[in-house]
N, CA, C and O atoms as a Maestro MAE file, in Angstrom:
{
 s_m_m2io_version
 :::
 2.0.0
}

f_m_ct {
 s_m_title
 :::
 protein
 m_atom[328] {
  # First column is atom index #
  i_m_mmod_type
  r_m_x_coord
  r_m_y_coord
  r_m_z_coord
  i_m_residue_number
  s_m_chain_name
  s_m_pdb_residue_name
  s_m_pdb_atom_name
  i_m_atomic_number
  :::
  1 25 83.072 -34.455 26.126 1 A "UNK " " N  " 7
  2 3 81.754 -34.509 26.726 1 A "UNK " " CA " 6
  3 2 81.883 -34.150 28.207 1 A "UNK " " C  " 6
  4 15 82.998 -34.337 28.693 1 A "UNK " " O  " 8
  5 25 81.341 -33.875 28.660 2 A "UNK " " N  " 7
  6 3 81.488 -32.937 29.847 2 A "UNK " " CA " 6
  7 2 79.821 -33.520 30.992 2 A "UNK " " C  " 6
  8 15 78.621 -33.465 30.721 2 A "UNK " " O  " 8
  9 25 80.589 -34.041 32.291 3 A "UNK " " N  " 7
  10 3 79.553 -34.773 32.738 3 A "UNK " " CA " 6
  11 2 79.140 -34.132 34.341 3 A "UNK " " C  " 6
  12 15 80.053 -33.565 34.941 3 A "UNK " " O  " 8
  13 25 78.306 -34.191 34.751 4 A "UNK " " N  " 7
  14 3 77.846 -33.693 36.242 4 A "UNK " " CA " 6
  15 2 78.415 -34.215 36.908 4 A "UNK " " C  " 6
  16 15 78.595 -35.390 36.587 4 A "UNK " " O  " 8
  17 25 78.973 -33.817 38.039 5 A "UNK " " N  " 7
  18 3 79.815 -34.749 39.360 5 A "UNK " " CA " 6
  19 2 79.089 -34.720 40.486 5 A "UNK " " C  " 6
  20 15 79.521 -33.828 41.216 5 A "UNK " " O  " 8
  21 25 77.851 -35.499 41.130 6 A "UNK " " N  " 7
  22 3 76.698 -35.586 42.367 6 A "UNK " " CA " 6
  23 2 77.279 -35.879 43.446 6 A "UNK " " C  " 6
  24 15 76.767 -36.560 44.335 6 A "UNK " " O  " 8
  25 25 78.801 -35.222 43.481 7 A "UNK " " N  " 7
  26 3 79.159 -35.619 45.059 7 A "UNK " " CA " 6
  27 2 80.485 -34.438 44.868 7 A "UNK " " C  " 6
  28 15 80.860 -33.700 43.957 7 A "UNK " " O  " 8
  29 25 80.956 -34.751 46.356 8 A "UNK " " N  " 7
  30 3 81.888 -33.534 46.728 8 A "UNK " " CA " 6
  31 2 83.141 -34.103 46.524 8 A "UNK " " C  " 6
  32 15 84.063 -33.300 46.672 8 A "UNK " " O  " 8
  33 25 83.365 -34.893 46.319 9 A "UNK " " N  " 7
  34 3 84.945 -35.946 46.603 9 A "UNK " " CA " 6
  35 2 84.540 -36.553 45.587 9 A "UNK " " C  " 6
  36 15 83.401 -37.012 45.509 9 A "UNK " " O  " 8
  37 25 85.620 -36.662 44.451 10 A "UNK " " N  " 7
  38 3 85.935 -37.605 43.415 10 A "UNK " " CA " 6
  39 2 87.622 -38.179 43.317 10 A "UNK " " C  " 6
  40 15 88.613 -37.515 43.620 10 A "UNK " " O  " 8
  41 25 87.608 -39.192 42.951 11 A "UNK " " N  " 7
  42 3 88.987 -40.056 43.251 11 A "UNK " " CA " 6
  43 2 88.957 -40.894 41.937 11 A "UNK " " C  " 6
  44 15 87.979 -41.593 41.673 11 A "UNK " " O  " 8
  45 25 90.056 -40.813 41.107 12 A "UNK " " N  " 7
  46 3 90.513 -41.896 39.968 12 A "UNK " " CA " 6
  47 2 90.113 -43.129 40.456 12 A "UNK " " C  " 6
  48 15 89.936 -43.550 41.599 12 A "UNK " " O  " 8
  49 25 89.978 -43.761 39.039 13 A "UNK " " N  " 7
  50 3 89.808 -45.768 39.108 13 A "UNK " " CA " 6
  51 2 91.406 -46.123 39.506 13 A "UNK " " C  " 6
  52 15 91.400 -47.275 39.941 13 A "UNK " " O  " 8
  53 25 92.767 -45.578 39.524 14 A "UNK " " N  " 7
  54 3 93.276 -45.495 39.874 14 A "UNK " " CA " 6
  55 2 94.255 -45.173 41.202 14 A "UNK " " C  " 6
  56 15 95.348 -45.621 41.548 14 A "UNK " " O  " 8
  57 25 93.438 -44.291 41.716 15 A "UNK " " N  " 7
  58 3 93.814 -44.365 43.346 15 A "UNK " " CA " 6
  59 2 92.640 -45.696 43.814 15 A "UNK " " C  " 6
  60 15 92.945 -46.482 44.711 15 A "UNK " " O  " 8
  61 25 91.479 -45.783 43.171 16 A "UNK " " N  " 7
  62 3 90.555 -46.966 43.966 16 A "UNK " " CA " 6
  63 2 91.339 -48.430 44.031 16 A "UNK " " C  " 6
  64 15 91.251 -49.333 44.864 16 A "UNK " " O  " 8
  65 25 92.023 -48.328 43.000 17 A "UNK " " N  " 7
  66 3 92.967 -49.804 42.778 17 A "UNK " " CA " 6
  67 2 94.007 -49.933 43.991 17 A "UNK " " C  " 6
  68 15 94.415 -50.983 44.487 17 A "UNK " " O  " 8
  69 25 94.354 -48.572 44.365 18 A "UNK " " N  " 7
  70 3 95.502 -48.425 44.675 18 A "UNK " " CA " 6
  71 2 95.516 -48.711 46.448 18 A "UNK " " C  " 6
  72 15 96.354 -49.266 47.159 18 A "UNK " " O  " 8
  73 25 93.926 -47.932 46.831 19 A "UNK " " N  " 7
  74 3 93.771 -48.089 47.721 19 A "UNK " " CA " 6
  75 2 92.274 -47.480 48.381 19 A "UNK " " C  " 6
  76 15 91.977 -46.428 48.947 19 A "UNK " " O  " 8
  77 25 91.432 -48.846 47.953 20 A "UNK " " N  " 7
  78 3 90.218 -48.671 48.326 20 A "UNK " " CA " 6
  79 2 89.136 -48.216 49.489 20 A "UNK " " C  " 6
  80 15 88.080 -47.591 49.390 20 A "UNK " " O  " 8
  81 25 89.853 -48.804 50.682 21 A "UNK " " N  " 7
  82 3 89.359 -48.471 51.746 21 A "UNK " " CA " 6
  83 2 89.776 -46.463 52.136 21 A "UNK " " C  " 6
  84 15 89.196 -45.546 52.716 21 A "UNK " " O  " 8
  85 25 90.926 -46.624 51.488 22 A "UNK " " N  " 7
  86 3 91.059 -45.183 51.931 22 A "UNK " " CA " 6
  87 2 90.504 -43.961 50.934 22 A "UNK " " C  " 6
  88 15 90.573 -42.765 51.215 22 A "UNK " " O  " 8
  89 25 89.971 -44.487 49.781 23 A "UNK " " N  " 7
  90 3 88.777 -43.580 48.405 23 A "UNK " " CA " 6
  91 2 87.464 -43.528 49.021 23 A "UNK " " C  " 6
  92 15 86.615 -42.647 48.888 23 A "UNK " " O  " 8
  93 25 87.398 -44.801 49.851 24 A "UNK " " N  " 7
  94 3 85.669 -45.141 50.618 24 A "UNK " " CA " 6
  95 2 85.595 -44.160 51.538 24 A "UNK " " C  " 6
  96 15 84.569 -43.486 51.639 24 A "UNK " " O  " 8
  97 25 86.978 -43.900 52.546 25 A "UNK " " N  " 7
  98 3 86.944 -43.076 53.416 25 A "UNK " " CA " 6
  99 2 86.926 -41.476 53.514 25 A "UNK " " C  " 6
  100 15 86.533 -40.677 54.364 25 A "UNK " " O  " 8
  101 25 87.499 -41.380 52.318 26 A "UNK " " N  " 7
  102 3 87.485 -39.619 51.871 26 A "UNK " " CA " 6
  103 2 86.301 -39.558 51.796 26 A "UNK " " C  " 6
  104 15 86.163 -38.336 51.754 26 A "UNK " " O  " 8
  105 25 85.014 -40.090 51.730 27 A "UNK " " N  " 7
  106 3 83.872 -38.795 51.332 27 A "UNK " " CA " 6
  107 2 83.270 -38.768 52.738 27 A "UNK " " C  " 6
  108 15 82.124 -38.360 52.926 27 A "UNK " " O  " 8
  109 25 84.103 -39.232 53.778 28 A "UNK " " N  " 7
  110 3 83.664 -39.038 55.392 28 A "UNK " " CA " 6
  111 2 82.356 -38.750 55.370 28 A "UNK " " C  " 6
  112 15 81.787 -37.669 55.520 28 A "UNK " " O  " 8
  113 25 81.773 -40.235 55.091 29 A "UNK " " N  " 7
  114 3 80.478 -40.645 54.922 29 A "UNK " " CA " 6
  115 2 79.530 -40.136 53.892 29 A "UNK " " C  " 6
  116 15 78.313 -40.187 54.074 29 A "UNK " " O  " 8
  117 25 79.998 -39.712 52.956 30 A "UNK " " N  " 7
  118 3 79.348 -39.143 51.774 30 A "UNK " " CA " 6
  119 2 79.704 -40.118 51.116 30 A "UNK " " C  " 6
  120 15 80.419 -41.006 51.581 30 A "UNK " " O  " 8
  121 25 79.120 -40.090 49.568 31 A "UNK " " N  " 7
  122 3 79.460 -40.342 48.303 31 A "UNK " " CA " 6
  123 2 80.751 -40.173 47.868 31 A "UNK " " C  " 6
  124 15 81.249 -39.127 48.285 31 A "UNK " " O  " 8
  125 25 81.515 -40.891 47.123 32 A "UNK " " N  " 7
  126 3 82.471 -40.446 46.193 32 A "UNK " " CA " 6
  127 2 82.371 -40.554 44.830 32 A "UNK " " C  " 6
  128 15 81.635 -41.476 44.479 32 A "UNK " " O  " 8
  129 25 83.009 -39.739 43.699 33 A "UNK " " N  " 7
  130 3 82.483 -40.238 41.972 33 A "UNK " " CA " 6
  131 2 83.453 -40.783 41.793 33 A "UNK " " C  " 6
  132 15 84.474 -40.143 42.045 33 A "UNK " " O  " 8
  133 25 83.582 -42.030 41.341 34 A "UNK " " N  " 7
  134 3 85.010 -42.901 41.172 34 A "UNK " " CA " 6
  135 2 85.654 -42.582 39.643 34 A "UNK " " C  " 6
  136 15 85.558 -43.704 39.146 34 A "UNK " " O  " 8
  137 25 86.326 -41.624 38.472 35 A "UNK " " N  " 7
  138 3 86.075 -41.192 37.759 35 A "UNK " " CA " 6
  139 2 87.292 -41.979 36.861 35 A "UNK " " C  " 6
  140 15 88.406 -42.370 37.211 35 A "UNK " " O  " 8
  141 25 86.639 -42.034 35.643 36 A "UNK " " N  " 7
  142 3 87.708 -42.678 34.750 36 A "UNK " " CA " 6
  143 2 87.531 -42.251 33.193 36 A "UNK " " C  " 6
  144 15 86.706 -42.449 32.301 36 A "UNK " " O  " 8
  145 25 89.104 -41.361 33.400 37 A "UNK " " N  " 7
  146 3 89.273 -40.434 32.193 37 A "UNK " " CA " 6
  147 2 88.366 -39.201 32.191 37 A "UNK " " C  " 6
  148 15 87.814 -38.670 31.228 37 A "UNK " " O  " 8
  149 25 88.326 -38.742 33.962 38 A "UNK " " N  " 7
  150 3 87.753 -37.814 33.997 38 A "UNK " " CA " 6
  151 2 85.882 -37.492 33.662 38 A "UNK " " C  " 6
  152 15 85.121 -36.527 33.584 38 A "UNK " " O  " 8
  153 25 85.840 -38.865 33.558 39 A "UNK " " N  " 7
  154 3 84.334 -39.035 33.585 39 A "UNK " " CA " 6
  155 2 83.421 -39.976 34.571 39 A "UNK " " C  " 6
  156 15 83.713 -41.150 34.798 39 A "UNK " " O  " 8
  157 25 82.552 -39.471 34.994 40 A "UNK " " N  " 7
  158 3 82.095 -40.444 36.690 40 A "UNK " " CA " 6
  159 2 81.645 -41.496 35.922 40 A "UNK " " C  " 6
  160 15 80.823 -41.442 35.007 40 A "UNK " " O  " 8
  161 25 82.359 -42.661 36.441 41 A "UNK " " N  " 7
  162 3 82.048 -44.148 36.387 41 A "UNK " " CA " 6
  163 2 80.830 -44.680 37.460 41 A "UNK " " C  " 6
  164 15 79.752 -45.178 37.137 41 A "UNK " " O  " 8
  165 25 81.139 -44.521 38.299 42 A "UNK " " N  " 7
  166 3 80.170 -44.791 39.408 42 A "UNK " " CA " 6
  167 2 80.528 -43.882 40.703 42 A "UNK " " C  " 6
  168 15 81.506 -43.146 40.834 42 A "UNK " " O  " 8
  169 25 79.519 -44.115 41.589 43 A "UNK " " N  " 7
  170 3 79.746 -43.803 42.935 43 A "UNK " " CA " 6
  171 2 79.960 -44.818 43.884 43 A "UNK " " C  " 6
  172 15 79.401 -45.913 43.815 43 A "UNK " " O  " 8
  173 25 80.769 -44.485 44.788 44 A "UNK " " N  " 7
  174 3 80.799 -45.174 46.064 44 A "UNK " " CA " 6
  175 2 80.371 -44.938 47.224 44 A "UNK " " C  " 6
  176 15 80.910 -44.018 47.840 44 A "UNK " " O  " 8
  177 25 79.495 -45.547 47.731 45 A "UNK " " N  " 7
  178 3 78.871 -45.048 48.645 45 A "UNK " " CA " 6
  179 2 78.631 -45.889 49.895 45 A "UNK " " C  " 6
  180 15 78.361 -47.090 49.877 45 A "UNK " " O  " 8
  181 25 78.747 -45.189 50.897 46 A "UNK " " N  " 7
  182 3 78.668 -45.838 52.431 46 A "UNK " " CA " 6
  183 2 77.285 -46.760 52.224 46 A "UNK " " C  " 6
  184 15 76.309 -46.657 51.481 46 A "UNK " " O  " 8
  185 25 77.691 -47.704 53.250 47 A "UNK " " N  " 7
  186 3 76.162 -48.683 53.625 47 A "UNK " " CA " 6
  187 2 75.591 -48.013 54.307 47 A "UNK " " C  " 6
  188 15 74.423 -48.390 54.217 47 A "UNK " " O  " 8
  189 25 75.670 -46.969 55.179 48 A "UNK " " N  " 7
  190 3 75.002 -46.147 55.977 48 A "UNK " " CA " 6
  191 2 74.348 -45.592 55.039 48 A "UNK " " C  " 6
  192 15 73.239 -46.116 54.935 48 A "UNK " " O  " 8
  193 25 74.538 -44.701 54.243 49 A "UNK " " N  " 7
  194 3 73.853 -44.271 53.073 49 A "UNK " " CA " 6
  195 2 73.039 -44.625 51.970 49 A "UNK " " C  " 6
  196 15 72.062 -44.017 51.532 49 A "UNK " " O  " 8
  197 25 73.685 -45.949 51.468 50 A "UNK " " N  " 7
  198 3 73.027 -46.471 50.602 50 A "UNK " " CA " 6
  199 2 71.627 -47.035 51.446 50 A "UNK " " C  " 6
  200 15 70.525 -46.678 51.029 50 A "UNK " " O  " 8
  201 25 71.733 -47.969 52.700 51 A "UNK " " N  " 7
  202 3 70.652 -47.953 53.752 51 A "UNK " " CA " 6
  203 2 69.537 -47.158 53.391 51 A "UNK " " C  " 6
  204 15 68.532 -47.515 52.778 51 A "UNK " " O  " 8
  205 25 69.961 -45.521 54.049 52 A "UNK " " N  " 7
  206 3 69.056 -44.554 53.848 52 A "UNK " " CA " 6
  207 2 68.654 -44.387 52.297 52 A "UNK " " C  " 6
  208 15 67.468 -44.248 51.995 52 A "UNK " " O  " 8
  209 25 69.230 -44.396 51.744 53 A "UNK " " N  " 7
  210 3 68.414 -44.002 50.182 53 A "UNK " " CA " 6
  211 2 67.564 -44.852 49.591 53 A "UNK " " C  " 6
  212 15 66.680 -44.588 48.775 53 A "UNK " " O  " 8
  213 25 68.084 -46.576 50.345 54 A "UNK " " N  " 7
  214 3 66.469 -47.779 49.823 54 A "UNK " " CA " 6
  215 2 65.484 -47.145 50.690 54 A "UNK " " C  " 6
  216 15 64.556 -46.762 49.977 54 A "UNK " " O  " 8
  217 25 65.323 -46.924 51.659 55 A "UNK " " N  " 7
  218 3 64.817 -46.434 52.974 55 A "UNK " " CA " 6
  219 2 63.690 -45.622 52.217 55 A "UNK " " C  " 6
  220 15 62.557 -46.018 51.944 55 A "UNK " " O  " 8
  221 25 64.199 -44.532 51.973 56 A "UNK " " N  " 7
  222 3 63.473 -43.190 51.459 56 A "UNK " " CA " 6
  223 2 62.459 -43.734 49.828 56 A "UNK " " C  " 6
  224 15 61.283 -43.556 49.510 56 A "UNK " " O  " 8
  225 25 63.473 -44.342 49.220 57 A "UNK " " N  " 7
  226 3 63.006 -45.402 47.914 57 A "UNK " " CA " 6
  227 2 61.914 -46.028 47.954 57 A "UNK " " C  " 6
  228 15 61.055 -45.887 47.084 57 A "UNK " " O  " 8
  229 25 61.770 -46.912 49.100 58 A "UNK " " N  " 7
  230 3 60.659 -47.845 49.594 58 A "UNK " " CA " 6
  231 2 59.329 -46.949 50.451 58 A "UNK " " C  " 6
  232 15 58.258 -47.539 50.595 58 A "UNK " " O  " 8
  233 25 59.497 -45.475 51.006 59 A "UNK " " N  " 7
  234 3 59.132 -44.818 51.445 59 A "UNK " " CA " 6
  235 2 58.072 -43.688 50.458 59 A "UNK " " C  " 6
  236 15 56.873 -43.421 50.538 59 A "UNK " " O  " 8
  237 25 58.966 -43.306 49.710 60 A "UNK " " N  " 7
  238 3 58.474 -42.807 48.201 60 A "UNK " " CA " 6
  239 2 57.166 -44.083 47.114 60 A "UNK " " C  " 6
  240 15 56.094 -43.851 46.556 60 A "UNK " " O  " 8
  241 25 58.041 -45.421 47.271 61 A "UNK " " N  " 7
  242 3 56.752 -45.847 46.593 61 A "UNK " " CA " 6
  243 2 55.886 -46.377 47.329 61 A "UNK " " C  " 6
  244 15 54.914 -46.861 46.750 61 A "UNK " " O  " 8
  245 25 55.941 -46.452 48.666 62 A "UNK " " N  " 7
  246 3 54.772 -46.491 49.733 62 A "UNK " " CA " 6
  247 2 53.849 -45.547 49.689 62 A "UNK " " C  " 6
  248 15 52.730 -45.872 50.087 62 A "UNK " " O  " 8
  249 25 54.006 -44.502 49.327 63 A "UNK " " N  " 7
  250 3 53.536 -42.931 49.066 63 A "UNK " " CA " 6
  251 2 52.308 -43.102 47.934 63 A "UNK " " C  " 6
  252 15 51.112 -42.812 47.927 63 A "UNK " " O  " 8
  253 25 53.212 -43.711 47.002 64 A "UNK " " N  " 7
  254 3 52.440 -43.807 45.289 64 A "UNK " " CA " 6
  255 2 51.616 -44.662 45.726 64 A "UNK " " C  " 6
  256 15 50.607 -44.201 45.192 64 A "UNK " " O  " 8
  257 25 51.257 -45.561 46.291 65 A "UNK " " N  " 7
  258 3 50.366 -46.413 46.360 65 A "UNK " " CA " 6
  259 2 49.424 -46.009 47.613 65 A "UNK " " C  " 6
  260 15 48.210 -46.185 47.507 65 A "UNK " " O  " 8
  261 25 49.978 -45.466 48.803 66 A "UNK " " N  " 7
  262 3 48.511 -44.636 49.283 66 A "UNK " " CA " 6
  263 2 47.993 -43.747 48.826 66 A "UNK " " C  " 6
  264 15 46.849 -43.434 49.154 66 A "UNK " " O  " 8
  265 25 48.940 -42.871 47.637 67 A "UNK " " N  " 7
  266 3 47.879 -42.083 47.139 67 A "UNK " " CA " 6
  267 2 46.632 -42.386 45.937 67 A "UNK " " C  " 6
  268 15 45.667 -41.750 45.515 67 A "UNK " " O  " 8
  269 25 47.289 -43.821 45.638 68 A "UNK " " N  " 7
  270 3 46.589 -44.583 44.235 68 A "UNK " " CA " 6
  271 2 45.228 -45.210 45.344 68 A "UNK " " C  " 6
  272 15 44.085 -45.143 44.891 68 A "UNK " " O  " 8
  273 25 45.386 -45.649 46.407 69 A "UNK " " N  " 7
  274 3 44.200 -46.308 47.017 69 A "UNK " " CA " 6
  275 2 43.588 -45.148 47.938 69 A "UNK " " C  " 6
  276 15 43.056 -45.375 49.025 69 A "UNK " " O  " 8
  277 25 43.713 -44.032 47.438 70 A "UNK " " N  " 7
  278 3 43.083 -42.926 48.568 70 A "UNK " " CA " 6
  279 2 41.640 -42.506 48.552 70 A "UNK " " C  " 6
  280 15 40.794 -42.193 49.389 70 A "UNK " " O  " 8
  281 25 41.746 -42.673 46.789 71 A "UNK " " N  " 7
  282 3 40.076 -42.546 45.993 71 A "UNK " " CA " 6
  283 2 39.315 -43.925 46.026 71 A "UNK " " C  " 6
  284 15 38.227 -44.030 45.462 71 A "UNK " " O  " 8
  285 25 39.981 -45.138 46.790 72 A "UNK " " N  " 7
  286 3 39.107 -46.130 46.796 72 A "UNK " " CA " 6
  287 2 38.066 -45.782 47.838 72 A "UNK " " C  " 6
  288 15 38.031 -44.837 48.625 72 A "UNK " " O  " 8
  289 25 37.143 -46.887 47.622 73 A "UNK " " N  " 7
  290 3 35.907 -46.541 48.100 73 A "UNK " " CA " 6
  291 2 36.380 -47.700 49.447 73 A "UNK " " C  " 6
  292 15 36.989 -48.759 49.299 73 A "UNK " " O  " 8
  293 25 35.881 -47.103 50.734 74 A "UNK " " N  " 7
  294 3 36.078 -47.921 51.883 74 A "UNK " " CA " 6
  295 2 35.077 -48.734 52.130 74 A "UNK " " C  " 6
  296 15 34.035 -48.436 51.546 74 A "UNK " " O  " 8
  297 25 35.044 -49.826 52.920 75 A "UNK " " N  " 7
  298 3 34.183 -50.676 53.418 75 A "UNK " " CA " 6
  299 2 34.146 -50.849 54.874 75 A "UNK " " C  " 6
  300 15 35.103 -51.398 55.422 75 A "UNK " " O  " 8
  301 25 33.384 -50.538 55.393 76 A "UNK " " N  " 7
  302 3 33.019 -50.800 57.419 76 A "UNK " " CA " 6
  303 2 33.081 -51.900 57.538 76 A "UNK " " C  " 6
  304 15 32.627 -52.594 56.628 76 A "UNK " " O  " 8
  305 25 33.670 -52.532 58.712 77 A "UNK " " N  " 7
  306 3 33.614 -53.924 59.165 77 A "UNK " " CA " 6
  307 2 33.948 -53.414 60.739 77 A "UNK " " C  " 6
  308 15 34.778 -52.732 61.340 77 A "UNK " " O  " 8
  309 25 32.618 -54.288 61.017 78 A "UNK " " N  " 7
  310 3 32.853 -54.655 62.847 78 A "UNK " " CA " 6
  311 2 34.193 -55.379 62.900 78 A "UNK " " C  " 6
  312 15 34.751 -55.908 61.939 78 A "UNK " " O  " 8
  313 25 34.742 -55.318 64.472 79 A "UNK " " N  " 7
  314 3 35.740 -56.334 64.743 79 A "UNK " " CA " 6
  315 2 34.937 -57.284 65.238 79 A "UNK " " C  " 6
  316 15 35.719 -58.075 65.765 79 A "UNK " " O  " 8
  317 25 33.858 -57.679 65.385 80 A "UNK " " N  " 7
  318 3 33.261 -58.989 65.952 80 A "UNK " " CA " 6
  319 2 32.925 -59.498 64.080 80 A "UNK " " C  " 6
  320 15 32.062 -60.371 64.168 80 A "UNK " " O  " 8
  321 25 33.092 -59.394 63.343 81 A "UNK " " N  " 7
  322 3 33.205 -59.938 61.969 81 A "UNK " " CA " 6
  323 2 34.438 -60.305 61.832 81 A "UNK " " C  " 6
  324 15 34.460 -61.512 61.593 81 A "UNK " " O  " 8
  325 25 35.684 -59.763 61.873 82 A "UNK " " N  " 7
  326 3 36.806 -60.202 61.813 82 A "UNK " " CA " 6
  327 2 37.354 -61.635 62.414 82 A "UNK " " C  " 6
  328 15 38.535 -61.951 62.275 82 A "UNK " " O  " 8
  :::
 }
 m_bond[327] {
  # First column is bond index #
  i_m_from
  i_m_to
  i_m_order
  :::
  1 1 2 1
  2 2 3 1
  3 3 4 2
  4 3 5 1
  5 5 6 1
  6 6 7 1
  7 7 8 2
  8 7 9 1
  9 9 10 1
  10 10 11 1
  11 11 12 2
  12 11 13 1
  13 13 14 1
  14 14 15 1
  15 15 16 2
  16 15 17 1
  17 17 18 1
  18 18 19 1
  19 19 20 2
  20 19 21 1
  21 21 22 1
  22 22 23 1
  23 23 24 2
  24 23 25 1
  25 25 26 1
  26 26 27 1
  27 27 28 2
  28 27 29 1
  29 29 30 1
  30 30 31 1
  31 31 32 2
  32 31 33 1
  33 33 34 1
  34 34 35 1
  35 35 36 2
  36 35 37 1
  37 37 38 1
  38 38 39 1
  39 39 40 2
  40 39 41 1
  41 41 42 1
  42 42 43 1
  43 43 44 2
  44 43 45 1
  45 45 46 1
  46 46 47 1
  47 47 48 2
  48 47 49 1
  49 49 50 1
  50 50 51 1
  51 51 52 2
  52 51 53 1
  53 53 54 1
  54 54 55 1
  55 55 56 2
  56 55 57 1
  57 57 58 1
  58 58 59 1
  59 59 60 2
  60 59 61 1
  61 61 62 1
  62 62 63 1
  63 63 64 2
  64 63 65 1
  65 65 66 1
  66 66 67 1
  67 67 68 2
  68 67 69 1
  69 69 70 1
  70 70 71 1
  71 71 72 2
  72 71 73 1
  73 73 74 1
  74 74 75 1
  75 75 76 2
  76 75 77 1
  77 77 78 1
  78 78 79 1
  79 79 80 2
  80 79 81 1
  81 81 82 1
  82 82 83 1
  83 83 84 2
  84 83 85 1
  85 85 86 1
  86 86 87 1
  87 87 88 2
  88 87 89 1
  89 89 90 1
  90 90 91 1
  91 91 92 2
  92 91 93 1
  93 93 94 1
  94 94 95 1
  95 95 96 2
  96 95 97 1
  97 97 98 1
  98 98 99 1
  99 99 100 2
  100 99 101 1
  101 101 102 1
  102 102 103 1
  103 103 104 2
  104 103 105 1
  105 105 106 1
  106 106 107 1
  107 107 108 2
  108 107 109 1
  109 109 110 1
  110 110 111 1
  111 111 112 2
  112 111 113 1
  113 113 114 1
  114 114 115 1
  115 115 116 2
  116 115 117 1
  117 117 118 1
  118 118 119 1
  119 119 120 2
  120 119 121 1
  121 121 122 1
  122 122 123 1
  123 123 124 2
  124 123 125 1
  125 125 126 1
  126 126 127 1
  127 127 128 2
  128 127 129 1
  129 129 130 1
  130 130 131 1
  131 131 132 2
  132 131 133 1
  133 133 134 1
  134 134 135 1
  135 135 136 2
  136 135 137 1
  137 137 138 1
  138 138 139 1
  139 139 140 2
  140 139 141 1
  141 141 142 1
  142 142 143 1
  143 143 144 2
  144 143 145 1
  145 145 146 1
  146 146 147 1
  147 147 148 2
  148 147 149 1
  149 149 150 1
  150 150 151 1
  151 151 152 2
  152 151 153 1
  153 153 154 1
  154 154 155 1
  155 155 156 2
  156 155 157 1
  157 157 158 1
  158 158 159 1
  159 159 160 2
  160 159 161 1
  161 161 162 1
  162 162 163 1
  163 163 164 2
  164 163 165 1
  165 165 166 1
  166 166 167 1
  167 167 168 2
  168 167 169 1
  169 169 170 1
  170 170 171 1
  171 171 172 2
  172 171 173 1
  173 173 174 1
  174 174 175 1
  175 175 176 2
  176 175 177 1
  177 177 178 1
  178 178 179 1
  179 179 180 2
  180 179 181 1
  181 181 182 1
  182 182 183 1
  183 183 184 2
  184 183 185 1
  185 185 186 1
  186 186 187 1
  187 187 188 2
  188 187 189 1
  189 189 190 1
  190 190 191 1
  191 191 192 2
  192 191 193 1
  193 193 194 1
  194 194 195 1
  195 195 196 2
  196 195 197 1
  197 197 198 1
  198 198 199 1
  199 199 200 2
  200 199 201 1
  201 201 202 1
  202 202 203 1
  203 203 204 2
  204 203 205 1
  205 205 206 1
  206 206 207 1
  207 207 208 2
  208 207 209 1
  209 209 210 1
  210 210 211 1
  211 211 212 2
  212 211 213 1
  213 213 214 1
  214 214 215 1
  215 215 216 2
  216 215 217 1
  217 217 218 1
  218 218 219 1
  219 219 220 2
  220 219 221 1
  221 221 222 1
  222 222 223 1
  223 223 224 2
  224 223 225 1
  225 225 226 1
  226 226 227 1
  227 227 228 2
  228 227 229 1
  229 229 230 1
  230 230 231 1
  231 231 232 2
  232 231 233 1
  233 233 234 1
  234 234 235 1
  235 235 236 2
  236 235 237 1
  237 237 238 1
  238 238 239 1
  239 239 240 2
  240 239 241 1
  241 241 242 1
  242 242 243 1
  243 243 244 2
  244 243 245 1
  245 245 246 1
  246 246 247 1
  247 247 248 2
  248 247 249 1
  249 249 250 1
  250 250 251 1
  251 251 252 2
  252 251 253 1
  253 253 254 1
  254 254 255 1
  255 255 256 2
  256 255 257 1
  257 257 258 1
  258 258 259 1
  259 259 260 2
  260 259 261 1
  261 261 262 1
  262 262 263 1
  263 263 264 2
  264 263 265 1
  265 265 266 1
  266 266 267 1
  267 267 268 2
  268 267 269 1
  269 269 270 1
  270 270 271 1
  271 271 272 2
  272 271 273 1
  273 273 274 1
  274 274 275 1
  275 275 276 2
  276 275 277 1
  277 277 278 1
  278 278 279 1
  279 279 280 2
  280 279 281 1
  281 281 282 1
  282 282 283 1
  283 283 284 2
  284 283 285 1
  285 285 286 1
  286 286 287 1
  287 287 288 2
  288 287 289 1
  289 289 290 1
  290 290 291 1
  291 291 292 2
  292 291 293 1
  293 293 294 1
  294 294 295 1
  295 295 296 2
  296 295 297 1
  297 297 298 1
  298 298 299 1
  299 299 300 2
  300 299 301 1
  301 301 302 1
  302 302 303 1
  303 303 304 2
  304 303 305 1
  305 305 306 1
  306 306 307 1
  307 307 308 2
  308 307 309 1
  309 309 310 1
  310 310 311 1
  311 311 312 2
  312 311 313 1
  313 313 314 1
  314 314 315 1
  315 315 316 2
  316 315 317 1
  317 317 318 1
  318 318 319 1
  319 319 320 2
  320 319 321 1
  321 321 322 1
  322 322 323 1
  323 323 324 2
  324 323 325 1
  325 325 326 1
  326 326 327 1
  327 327 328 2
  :::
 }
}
């Protein structure tokens, strides 16, 4: 079976055992595919990154929901009502 690899740097479950901080460090702030038996297990990914991708996540469904309340109908209010 033959699988997509979404990053530039992939490293065995085996070098990760071996030596983690330095598998984290090869994708010099990218992603890595941590691969086992030649098939991506997971990624590893910087907190800098992962950061940005809730970021964009929370940004995206901020999106869906102003565009779901865009066709609501508005209501005027003075600030001396408030």
């Amino acid at each position: 079976m033959t699988s997509r690899i979404l990053s530039d740097v992939a490293a065995s479950i085996t070098e990760l055992k071996t030596n983690p901080m330095k598998v984290a460090l090869s994708g010099y702030g990218e992603p890595v595919a941590v691969l086992n038996r030649n098939e991506p297990a997971f990624y590893c990914v910087p907190a800098e990154a992962y950061e940005m991708m809730m970021d964009k996540l929370e940004d995206l469904e901020l999106q869906i929901i102003a565009k779901e309340r865009e066709s609501e109908a508005s209501v005027s209010v003075s600030i001396d009502d408030l």
